[in-house]
N, C-alpha and C positions, 0 to 999 in steps of 0.2 A: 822550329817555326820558320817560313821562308820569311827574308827582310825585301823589303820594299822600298825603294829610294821614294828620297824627297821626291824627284818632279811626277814620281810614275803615281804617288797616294793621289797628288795636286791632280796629277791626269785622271786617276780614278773618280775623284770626287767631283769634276767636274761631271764627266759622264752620268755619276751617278744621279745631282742636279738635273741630268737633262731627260732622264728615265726613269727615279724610282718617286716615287708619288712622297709627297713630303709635307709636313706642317714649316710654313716659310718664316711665319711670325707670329705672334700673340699680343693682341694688344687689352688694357685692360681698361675700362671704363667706370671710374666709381667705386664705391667700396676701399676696402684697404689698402689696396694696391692699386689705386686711380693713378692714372698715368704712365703704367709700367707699360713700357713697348719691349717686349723679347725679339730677336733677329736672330732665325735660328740657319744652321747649319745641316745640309746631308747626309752630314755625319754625324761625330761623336758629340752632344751638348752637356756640359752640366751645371747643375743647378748649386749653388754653393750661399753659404750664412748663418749666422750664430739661431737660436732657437727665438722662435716667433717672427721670424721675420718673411714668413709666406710662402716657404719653399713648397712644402704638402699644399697650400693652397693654391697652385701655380699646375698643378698637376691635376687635382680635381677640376677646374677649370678648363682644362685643357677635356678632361671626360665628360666633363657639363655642356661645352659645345658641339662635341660631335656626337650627343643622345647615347653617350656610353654608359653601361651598368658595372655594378662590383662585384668581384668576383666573391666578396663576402656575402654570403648567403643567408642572412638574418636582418632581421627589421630594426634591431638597434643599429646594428651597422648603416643602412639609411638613411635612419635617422638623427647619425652622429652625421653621416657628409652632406646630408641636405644642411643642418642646423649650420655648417662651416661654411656653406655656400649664403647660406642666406647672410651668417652674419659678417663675412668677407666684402659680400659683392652686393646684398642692400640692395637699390634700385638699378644698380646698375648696369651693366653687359660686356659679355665678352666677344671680342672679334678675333678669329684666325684665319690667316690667309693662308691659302694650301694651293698645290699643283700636281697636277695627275701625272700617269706617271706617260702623258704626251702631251705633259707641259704648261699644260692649259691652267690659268690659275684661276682661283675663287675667292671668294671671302663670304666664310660664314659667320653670323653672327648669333647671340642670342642673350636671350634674360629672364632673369628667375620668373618661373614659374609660364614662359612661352614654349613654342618651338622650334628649334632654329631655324635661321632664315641662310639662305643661300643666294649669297648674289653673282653676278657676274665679274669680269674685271673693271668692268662701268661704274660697279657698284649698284646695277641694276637686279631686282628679285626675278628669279629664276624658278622653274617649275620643281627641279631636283626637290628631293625628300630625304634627307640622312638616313629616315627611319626604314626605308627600303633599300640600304646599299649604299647610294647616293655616290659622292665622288671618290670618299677616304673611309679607312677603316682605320682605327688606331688599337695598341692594346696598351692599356692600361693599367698598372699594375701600384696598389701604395704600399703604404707598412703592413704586416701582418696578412696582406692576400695572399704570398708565396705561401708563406704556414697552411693559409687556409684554405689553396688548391690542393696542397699533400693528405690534410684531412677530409675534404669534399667530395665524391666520387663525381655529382652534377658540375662540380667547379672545374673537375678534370676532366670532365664530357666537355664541357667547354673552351677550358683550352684546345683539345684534339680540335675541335670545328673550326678552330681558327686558322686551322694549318688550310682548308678547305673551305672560306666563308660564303662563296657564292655556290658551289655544289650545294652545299648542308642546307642552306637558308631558299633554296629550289626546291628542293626534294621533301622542306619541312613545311613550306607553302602548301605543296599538293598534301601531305599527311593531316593536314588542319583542314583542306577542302573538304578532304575524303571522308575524314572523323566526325564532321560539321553533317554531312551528307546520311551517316550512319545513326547520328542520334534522332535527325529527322525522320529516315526509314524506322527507329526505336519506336518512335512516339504514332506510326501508325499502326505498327504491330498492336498494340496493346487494345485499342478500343476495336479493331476490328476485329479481334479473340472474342472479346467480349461481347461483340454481335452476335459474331456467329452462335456462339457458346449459347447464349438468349435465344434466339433465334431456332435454333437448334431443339432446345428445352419445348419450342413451344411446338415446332413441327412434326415431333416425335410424337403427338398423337392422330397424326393424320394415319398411319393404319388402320387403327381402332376406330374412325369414323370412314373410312374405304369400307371396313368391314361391315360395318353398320350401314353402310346404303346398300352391300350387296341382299340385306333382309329382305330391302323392300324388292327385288328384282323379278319380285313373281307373285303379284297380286290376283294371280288365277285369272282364267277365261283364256281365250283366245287370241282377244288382242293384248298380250301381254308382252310383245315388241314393239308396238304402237306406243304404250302405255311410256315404257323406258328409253324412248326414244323422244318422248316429248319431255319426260325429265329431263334428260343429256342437255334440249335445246333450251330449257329454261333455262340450267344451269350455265348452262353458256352464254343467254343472254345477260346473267348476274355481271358473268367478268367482261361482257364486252362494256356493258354499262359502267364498269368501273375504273377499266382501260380510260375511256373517252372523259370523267371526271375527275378521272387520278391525271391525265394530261392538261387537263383546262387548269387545275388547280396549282399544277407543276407553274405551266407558265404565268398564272396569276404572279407567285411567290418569285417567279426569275424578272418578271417586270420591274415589283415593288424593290428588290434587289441591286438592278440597274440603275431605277431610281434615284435608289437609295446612295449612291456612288458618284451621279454627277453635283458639281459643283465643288468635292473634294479638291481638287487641286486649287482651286482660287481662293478657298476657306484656310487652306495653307501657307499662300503666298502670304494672306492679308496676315495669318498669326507669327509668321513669321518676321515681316517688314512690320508690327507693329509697336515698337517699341522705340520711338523716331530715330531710328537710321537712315530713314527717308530724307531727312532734311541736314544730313550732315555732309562736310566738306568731299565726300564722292558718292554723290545723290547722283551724280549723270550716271555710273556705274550699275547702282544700286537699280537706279531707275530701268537700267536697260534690263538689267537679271528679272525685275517684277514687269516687264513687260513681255519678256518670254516665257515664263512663268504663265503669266494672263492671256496668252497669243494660245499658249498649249492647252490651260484649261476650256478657251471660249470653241474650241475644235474638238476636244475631248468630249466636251460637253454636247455638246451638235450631235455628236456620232454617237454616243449612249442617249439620246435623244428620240435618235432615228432607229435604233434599235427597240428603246421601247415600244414607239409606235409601232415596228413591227412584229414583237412580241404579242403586243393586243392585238392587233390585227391577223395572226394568227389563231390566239386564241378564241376570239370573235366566231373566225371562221370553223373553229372546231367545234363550239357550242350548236352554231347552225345547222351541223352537218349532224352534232349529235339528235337536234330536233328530232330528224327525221328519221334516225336511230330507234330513238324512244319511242315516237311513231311507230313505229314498223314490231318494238316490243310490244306495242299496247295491243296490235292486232293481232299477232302470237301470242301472248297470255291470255284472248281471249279464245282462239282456237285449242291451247292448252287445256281451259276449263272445259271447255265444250268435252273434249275427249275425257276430261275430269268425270264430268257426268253420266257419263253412259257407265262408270263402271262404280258402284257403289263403294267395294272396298279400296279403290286405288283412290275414290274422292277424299275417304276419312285420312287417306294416309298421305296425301298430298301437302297438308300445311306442314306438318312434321317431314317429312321428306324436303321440300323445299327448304326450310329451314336449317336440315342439315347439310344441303348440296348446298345452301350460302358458307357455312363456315367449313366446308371444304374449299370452297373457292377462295379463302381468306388465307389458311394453312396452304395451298395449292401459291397462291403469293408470296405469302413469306419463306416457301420453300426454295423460290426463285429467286427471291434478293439473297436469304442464307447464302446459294448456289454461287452468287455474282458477288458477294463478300468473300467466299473461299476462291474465286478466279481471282480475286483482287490480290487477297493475301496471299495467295502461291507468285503472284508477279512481285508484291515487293520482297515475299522473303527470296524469291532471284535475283531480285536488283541487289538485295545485303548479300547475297554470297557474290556477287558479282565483287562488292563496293570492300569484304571483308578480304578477299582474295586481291584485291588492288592494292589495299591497305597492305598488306603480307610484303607484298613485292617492294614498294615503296620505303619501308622498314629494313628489308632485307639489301636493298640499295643503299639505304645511308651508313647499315654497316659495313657494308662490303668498302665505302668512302672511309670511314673511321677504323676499321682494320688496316687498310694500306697504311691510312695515316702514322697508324700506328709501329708498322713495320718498317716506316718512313723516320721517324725516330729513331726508334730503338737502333735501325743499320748506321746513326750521324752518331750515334754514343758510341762512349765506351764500354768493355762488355762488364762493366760494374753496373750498368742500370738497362734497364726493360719494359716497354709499355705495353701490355696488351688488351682487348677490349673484347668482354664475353657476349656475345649476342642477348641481348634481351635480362640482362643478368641484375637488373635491379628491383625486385619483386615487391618495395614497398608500396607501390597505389595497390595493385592489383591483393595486398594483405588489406589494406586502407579498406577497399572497397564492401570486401568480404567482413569485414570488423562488423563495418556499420550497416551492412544487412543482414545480421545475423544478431543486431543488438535487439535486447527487449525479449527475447524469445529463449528466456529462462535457460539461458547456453553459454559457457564461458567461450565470448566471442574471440578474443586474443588469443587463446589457447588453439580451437579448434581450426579459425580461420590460419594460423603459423602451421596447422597440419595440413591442410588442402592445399597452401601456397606450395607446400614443398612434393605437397605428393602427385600435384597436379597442374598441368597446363590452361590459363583459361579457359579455351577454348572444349577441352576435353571435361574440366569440371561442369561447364555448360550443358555438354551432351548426356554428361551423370544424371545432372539432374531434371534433364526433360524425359529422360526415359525410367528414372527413377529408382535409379541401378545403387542399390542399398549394402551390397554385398564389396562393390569395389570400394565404399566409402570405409566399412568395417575394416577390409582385405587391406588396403593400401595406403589409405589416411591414418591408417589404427585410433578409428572413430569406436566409441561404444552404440549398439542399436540404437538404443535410444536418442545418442546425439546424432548420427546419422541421419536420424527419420525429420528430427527436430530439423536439420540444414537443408533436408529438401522439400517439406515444408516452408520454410521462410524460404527459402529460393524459387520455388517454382510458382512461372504465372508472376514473377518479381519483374521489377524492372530493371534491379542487379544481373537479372539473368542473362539479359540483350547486354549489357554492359560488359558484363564478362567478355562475351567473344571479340570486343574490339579496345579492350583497356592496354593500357601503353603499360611495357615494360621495357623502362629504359635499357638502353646497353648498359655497362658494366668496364668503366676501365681499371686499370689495376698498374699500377707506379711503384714498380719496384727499386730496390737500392742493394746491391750487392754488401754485405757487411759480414769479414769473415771469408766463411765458406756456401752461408744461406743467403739469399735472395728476402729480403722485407719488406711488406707493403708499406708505401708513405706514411697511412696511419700510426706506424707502430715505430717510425724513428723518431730519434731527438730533435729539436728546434733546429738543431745546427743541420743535421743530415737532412732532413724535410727540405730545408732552403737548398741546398748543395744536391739535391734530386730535382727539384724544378725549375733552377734558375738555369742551367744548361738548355731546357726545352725552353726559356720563356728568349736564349741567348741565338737561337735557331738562324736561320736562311730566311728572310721573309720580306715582301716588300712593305709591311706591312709598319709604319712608327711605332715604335716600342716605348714607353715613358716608363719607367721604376723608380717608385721614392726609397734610397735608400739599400742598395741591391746588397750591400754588404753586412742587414742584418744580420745577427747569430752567426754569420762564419768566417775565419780567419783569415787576416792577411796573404796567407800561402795559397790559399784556396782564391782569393780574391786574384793573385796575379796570376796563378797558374789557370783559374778557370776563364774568371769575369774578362780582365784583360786579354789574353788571346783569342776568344771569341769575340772581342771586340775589335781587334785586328782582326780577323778573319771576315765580319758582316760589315764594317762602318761603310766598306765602299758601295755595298749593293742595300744598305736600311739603315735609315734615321734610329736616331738612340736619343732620349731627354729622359738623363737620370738627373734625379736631388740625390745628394750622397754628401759625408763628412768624410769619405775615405783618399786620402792625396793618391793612392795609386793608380784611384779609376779616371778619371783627370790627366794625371803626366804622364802613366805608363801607358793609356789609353790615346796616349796626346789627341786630347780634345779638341777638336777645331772652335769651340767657340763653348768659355764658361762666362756664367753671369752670376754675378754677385748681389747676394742679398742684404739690404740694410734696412732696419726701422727704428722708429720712436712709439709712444705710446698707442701712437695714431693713423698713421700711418707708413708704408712700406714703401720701400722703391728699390730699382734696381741702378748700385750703388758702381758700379763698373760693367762691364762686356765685353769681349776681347778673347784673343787665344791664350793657351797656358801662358807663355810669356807675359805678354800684355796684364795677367791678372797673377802675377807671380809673388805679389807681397799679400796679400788676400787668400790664395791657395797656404802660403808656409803661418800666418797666423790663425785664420780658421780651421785649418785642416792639419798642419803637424803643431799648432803648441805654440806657435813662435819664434823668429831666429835663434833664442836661445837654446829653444827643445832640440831645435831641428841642428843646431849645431853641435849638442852633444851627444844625440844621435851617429850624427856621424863620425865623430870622432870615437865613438867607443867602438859601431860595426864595420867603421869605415875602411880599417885596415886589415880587416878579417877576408880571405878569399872564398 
């Protein structure tokens, strides 16, 4: 390992202070630990004290203020660290003061149950949002999370993205747009099917009455083009007539519509503002928001005002103009009749003939809207192959991010361990999904839906089942007919079926640990090897503050100086470290720049010293080796050993 002189660490650590973004200080307000100010260091911090005296709470805290989650993936876990925080910190708040990494400092604050506040160095509130980015990123890590990244594949999806937080958290924006965008395109597909489909059912007999007027097409005599030429125009007057009252009627229902919409915004402000905020200590504020608010509705409202009146005023004008329409009808259905007359059998057959040219004209309608329901639905099913092909790409970007990453690991190990990440390689929603649309319909859903997952691609099981392809389900699912028939049945014309071509199948990382001569996934090693495969990745290059309670669970000494320790000489200069730890090596062999010492009573905690190793050198040999007396016969027994 290369040594590094004193003044050249000092020279580091400064630099490092004036470039790597860092948590400065902690302060704590209230609760068990009221009054604890931490003053932390660029470098190596640790956190040291006998049991119960706050160290795990000091750390959660520290995740509580910057909107951090656990990497334990369960709801008891939760709601073990909510319960700690609550009953720690009670009413009261945490504040840290941080600096990017161009120095600039902040202080964010926050309290149970808000969301933190970000001020300036004024102490003034500021626009930033932790929950988008914001200034700092920290990783946090407590007891038992290392174990439970080795077990979690999502927990080691997430570490990966931390190597990459703003690429991942970009890429996973637009995926939430696009996905958002997909379900909405979903939810028109379906009723527009079902138009058509209706729609369709009823148009299907306009042949059969095509047919039926071509009977009447030859009522004998002579004028027997006369005859069907005065039908044609009757018939025609039908749908002009109903053109001009199907528009009057349109715009009646777009008026009352409009209508129906001003005044909204001012019926908002007032439910809004009404529960007296109006008269509390920033009423000027308050005031100014309900006056633009009221500024927008009294102009909104003008303007769907003026549109009504032009609505009516259109439709006014289309009634009038029908007048003369209808007019103009009453004098052709009377010249109609006239020609009615002259021929005895084209009279008798004229009420029935009309009759049927009106519900032609009706199916002749709805064959139109059908027509303009099927233009519609071929545009949004473009828009989803457009939005499912975007979606493709954007997936395929964020592994292509989480592959290098991964290969970004694995080349900083040693070749005892390996991280690699399968595309798409997590198939439990996409089994999830198929479960429970496939339940109720006399099928053992877990069984068969574990056979499509594996036999099939969403996307391709989708096209099975809209084309109905019964043979590939038998062929390649190794479905029985009957279950086959049963899955596309319950799937097709489903709403599972849209769902299928855009359901997320996670990537797939995979945390090997060389043991031996074979290669073992995380899952399958002991407590100790779990920890000794992910603390090396959590000990990485990063600018990112790193906290760990405790990094010396489950594995030895040897491991501790030969791993923990040299990667900490390796990162202190370029990334903050705030470990809690009872281990004396991570501390002195680590030489700490700044440990702090934990002390309590029944009631509460405080921070009982601060200082560098030195400074806190009778604290380190009694909390951490035993005591002078441990510590001195320690060394007198290995002390003379080389």
């Amino acid at each position: 390992m290369t040594q590094v002189s004193g003044s050249q660490a000092n020279s580091n650590r400064l630099e490092a202070e004036a470039s790597t973004p860092q948590i400065k200080a902690i302060r704590i307000v209230g609760g068990f630990l009221d009054g604890a100010e931490i003053d932390l260091s660029a470098g190596l911090n640790c956190i040291i004290g006998g049991r119960g005296t706050g160290k795990t709470t000091v750390l959660e805290l520290v995740r509580f203020v910057f909107a951090g989650t656990s990497a334990l993936d369960s709801d008891g876990a939760s709601t073990r660290v909510e319960s700690l925080l609550d009953h720690n910190l009670g009413g009261g708040r945490v504040e840290a003061t941080v600096a990017t990494r161009d120095g600039i400092e902040f202080v964010v604050t926050r309290s149970i149950g808000e969301e933190p506040i970000v001020l300036d160095a004024d102490r003034k509130p500021t626009e930033i949002s932790l929950r988008r980015g914001g200034i700092l990123h920290v990783d946090v890590y407590s007891q038992n999370e290392i174990e439970s990244i080795a077990d979690c594949s999502s927990s080691q999806l997430a570490l990966l993205d931390n190597f990459e937080t703003e690429e991942i958290e970009k890429v996973g924006e637009e995926i939430r747009s696009v996905e958002h965008a997909l379900d909405t395109n979903a939810g028109t597909i379906g009723p527009l099917q079902s138009q058509i489909a209706s729609l369709a059912d009823e148009v299907a007999a306009l042949p059969s009455v095509e047919e039926k007027l071509k009977g009447y097409a030859d009522p004998g005599g002579k004028d027997v083009d006369g005859i069907d030429r005065a039908h044609t125009l009757k018939a025609l007057r039908d749908r002009e007539k109903r053109a001009v009252s199907g528009i009057a009627e349109f715009l009646s229902e777009y008026a009352a519509a409009l209508g129906e919409v001003r005044g909204q915004i001012k019926g908002g402000a007032r439910q809004a503002f009404a529960d007296g905020v109006r008269g509390g200590p920033n009423a000027e504020a308050i005031n100014a928001v309900r006056k633009i608010v009221g500024d927008c509705g009294t102009e909104v409202d003008a303007a769907l005002a003026s549109c009504v009146d032009l609505v009516k005023t259109a439709r006014k004008a289309v009634l009038s103009a029908g007048k003369d329409l209808f007019l103009a009808h009453d004098q052709q259905e009377l010249e109609f009749q006239a020609i009615m007359d002259k021929h005895q059998k084209a009279r008798s057959q004229a009420v029935e003939r009309s009759r049927i040219e009106r519900f032609r004209n009706e199916l002749l309608a709805k064959q139109r809207t059908r027509d303009e329901k099927i233009r519609r639905l071929e545009e949004v099913l473009s828009e989803r192959k457009r939005l499912l092909e975007r979606l493709s790409d954007l997936r395929n970007t964020r592994f292509a991010t989480r592959r290098g990453i991964a290969e970004r690991i694995t080349g900083a190990m040693s070749d005892n361990l390996r991280v690699t990440v399968t595309e798409a390689g997590d198939r439990r929603h996409y089994r999830k999904l198929l479960e429970d649309a496939l339940r109720n319909n006399h099928i053992k859903q877990r069984i068969v839906a574990d056979k499509l997952t594996i036999a099939f691609w969403p996307a391709q099981l989708a096209e099975i089942i809209r084309v109905g392809d019964l043979n590939r389900l038998v062929n390649e699912a190794e479905l029985r007919n009957e279950q086959a028939q049963r899955v596309i049945e319950a799937l097709r014309g489903s709403e599972a079926l849209l769902k299928l071509e855009s359901v997320d199948l996670p990537d797939l990382p995979r945390i090997e640990l060389k043991v031996g001569d074979e290669f073992r996934e995380s899952q399958r090693l002991s407590k100790g090897q779990k920890c000794t495969t992910i603390l090396p990745i959590l000990l990485m290059e990063s600018e990112r503050p790193l906290l760990i309670d405790q990094p010396e669970d489950n594995i030895d000494n040897g491991y501790i100086v030969e791993c923990v320790v040299r990667s900490i000489a390796r990162i202190k200069a370029m990334r903050q470290m705030i470990f809690v730890t009872h281990n004396p090596n991570i501390p002195v062999l680590g030489d700490a720049e700044r440990v702090f010492v934990l002390a309590a009573d029944e009631r509460k905690a405080r921070v009982a010293r601060q200082g560098t190793v030195d400074e806190c050198r009778d604290e380190i040999v009694n909390l951490l080796e035993g005591g002078d007396e441990a510590f001195q016969r320690r060394h007198e027994r290995y002390g003379g050993k080389s």
